[in-house]
Backbone as numpy.savetxt, mean C-alpha at the origin, in Angstrom:
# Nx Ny Nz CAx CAy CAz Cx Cy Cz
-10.83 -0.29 -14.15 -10.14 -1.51 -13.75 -10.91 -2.14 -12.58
-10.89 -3.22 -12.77 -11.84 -4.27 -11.61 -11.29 -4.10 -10.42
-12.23 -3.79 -9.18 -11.19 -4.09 -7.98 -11.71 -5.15 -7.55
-10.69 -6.10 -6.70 -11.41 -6.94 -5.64 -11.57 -6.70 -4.52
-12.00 -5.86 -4.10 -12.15 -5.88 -2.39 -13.36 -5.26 -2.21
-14.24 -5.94 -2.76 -15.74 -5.78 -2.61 -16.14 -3.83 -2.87
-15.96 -3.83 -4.06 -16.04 -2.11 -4.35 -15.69 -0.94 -3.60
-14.20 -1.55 -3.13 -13.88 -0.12 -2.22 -13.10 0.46 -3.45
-13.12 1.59 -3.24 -12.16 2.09 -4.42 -10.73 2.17 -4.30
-9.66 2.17 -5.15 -8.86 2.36 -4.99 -7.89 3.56 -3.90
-8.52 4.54 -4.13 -8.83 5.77 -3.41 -9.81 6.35 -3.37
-10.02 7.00 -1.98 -10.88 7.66 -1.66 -11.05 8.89 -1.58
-10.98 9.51 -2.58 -11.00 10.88 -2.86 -11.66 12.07 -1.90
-12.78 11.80 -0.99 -13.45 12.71 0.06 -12.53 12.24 1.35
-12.58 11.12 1.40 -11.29 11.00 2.53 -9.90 11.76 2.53
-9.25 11.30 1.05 -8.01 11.67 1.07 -8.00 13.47 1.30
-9.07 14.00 0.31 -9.44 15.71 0.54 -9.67 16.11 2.18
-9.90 15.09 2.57 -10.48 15.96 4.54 -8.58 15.83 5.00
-7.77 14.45 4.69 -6.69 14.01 5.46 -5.67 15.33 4.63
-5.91 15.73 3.37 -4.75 16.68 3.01 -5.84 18.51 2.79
-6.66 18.44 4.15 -7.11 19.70 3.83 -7.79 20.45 2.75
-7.95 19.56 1.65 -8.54 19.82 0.46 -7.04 20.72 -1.01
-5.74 20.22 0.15 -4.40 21.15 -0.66 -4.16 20.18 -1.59
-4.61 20.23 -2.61 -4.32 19.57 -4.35 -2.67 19.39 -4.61
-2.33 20.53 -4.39 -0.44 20.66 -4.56 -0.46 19.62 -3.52
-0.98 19.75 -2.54 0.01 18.39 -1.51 -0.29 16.94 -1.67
-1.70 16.94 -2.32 -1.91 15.05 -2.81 -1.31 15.30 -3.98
-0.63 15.85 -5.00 -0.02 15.63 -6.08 1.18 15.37 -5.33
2.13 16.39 -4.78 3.23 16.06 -4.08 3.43 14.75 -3.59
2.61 13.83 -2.69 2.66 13.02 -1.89 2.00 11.96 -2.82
1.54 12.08 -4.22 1.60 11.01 -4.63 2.69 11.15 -5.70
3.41 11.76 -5.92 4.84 11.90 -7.10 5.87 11.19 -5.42
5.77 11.44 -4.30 6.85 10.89 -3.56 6.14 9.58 -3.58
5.26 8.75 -3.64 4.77 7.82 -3.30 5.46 6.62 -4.52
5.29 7.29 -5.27 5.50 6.19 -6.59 6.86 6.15 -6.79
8.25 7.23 -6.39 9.47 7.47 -5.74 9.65 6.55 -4.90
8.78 6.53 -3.97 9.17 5.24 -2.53 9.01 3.93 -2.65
7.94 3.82 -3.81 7.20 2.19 -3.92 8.58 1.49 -4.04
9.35 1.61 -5.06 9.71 -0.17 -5.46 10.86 0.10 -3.92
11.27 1.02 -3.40 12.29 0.42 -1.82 11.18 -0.23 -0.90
9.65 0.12 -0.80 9.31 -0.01 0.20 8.78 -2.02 -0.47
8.34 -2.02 -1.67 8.11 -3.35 -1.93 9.51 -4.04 -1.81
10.45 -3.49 -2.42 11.60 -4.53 -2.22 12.27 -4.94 -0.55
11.61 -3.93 0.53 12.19 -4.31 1.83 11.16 -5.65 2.57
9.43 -5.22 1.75 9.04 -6.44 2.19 9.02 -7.49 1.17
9.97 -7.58 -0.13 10.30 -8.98 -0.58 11.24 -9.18 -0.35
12.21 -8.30 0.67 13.31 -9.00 1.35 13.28 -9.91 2.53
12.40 -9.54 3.10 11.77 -9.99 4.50 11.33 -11.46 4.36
10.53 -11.21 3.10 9.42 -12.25 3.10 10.31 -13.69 2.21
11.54 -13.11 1.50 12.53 -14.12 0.98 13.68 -14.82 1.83
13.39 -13.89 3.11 14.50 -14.31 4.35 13.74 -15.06 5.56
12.34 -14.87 5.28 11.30 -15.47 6.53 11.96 -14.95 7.70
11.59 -13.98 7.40 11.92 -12.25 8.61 11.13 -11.96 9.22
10.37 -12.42 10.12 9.10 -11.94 10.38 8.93 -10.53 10.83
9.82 -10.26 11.61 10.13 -9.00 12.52 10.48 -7.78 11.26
11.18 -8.28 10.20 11.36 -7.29 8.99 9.92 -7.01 8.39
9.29 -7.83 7.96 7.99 -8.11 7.55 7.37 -7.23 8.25
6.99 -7.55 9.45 5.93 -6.50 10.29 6.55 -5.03 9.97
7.77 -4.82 10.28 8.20 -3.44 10.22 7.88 -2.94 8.52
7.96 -3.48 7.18 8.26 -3.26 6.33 6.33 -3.20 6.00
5.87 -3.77 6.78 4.16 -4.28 6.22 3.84 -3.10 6.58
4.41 -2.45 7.85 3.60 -1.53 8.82 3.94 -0.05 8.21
4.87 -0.23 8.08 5.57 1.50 7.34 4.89 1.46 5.95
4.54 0.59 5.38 3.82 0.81 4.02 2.35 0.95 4.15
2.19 0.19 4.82 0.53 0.14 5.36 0.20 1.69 5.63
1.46 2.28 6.70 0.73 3.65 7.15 0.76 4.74 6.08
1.60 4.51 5.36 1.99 5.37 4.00 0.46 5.32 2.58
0.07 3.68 2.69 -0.97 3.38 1.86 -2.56 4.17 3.06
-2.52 3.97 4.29 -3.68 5.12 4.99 -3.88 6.22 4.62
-2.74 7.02 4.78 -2.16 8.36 4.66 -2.94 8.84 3.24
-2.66 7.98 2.30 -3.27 8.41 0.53 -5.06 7.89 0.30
-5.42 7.40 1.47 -6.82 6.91 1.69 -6.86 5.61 0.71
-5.64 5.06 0.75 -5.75 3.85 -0.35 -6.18 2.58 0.46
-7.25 2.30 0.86 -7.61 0.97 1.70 -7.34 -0.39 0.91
-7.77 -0.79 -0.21 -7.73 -1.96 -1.09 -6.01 -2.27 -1.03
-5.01 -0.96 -0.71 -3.54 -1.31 -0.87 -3.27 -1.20 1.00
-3.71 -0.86 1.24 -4.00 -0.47 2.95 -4.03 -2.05 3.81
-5.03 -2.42 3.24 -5.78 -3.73 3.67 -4.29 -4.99 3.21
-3.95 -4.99 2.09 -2.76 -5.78 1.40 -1.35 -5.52 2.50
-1.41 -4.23 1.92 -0.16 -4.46 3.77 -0.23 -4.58 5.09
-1.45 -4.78 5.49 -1.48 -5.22 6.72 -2.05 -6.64 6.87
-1.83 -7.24 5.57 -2.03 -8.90 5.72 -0.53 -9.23 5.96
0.20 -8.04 5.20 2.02 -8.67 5.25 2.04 -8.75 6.73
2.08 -7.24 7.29 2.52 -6.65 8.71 2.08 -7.76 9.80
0.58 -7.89 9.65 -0.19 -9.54 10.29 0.77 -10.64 10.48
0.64 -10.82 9.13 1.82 -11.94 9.11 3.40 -11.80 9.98
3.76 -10.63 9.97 5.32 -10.93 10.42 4.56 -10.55 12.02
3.92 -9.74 12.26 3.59 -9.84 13.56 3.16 -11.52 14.56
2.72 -11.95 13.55 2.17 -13.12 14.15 3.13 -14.76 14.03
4.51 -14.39 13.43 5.18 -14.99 12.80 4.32 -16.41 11.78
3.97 -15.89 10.87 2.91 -16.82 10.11 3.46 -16.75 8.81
3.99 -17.75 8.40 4.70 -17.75 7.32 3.95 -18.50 5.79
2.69 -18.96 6.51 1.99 -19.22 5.52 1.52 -18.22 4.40
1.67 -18.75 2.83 0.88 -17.98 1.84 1.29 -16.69 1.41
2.81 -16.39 2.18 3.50 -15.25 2.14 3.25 -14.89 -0.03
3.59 -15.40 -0.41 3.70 -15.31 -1.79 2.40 -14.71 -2.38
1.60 -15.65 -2.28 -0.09 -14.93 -2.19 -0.02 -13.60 -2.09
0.15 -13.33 -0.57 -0.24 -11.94 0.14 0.93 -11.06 -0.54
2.08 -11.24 -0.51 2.88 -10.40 -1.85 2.54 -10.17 -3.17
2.24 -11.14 -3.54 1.03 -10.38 -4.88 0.16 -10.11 -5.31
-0.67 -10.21 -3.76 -2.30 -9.00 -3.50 -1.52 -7.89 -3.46
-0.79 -7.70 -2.65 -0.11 -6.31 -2.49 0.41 -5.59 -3.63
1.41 -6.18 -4.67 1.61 -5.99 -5.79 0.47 -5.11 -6.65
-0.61 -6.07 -6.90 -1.84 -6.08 -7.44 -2.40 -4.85 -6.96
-2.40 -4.58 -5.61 -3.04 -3.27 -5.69 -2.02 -1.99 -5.40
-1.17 -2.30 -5.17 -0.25 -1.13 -5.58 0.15 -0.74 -7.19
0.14 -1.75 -8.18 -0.36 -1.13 -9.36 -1.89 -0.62 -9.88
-2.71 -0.88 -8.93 -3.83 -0.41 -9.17 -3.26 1.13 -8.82
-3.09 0.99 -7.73 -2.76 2.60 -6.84 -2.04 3.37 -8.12
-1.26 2.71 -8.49 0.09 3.61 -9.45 -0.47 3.71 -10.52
-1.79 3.13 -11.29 -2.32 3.64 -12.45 -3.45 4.57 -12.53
-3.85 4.60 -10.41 -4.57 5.60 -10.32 -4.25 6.70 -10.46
-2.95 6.63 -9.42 -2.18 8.23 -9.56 -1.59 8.85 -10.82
-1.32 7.72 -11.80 -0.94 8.01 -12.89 -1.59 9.11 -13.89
-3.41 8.75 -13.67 -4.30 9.37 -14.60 -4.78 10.25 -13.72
-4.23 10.44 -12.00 -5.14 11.29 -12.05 -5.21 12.87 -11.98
-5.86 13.76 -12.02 -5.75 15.02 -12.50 -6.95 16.15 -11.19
-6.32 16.62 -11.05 -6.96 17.54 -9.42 -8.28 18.63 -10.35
């Protein structure tokens, strides 16, 4: 699948191996809770972003953002911290856009984890 963010990968597999110790059971674990958490953590920032929340936004950009670090997912990493940006900076421009970059690569993320195999 094509990415756009200038060939970073979806995940980073030598990254994510140094951040979980090289423990396979625990990036399987933490990506079976991940795909569990997605649609609350997308639906708190399309709540935000349907209420022009900024302060929800940042909080909702930022807790996903650190959750998308955590799995070495930058391309979905980078997407929530255009949200978090945004409510930090109260910038309400293009919100829609930046909600469905985010989208976009959180189904990238979820068809990564889907296929992938330790």
């Amino acid at each position: 699948m094509p990415d756009s963010n200038k060939g970073d990968p979806v995940v980073d597999l030598d990254e994510l191996k140094e951040i979980m110790d090289n423990d396979m059971e625990l990036i399987q674990d933490c990506f079976a809770e991940f795909l569990t958490d997605l649609p609350d953590l997308l639906g708190e920032i399309q709540t935000a972003i349907s209420q022009k929340d900024a302060g929800k936004m940042n909080t909702a950009g930022h807790k996903l953002k650190g959750t998308l670090k955590y799995l070495a997912a930058e391309p979905a990493a980078k997407a929530a911290q255009a949200i978090e940006s945004a409510g930090s900076n109260h910038d309400l421009e293009n919100l829609d856009e930046k909600f469905l970059t985010l989208e976009k690569e959180c189904q990238n993320l979820t068809a990564f984890i889907e296929g992938f195999t330790p």
